[in-house]
C-alpha positions in Angstrom: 0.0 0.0 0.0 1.6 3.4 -1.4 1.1 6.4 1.3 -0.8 9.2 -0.2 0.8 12.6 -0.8 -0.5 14.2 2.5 0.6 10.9 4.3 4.3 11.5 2.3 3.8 15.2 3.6 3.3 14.9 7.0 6.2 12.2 7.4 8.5 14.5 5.7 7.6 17.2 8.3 7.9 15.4 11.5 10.9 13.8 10.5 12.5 17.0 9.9 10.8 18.9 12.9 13.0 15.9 14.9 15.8 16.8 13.5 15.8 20.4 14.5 18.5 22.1 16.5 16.1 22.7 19.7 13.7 19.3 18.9 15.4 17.3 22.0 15.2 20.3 24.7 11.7 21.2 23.3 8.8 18.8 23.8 6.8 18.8 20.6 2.9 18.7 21.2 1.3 17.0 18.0 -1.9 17.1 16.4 -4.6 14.4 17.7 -2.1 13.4 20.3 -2.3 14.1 23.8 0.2 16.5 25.2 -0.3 18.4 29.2 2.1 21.2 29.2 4.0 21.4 32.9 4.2 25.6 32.3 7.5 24.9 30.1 7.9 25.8 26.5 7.3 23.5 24.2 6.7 23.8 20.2 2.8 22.8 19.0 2.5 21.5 15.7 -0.4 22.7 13.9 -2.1 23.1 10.4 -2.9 26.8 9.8 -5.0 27.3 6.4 -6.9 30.4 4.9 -9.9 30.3 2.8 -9.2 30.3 -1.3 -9.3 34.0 -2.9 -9.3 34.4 -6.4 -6.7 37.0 -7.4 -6.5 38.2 -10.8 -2.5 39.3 -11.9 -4.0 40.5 -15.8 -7.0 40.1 -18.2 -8.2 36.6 -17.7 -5.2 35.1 -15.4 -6.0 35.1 -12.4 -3.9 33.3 -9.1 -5.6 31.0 -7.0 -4.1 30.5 -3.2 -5.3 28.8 0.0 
């Protein structure tokens, strides 16, 4: 069973998040895992998205993003 491109996405991420100069004195807190912050820092990993807007550049282009 190939991994879909999300799937690929996401493991690319959180590999690289571990690899990060502060990943082993920073906790990481997840999405849909349980984390209880002790009043420490720690890094949250999140998904931020923003609803599509159609912006047009000339006559009949136009650039898509969200």
């Amino acid at each position: 069973m190939t991994a879909t491109v999300e799937t690929a996405i996401w493991l690319a991420l959180r590999s690289r998040i571990a690899t990060l100069p502060f990943s082993p004195a920073l906790p990481v807190a997840y999405p849909a895992s349980t984390y209880r912050p002790d009043g420490k820092p720690y890094l949250a990993v999140g998904r931020v998205s923003i609803a599509p807007q159609r912006v047009f550049i000339g006559r009949g282009a136009h650039d898509r993003r969200g």
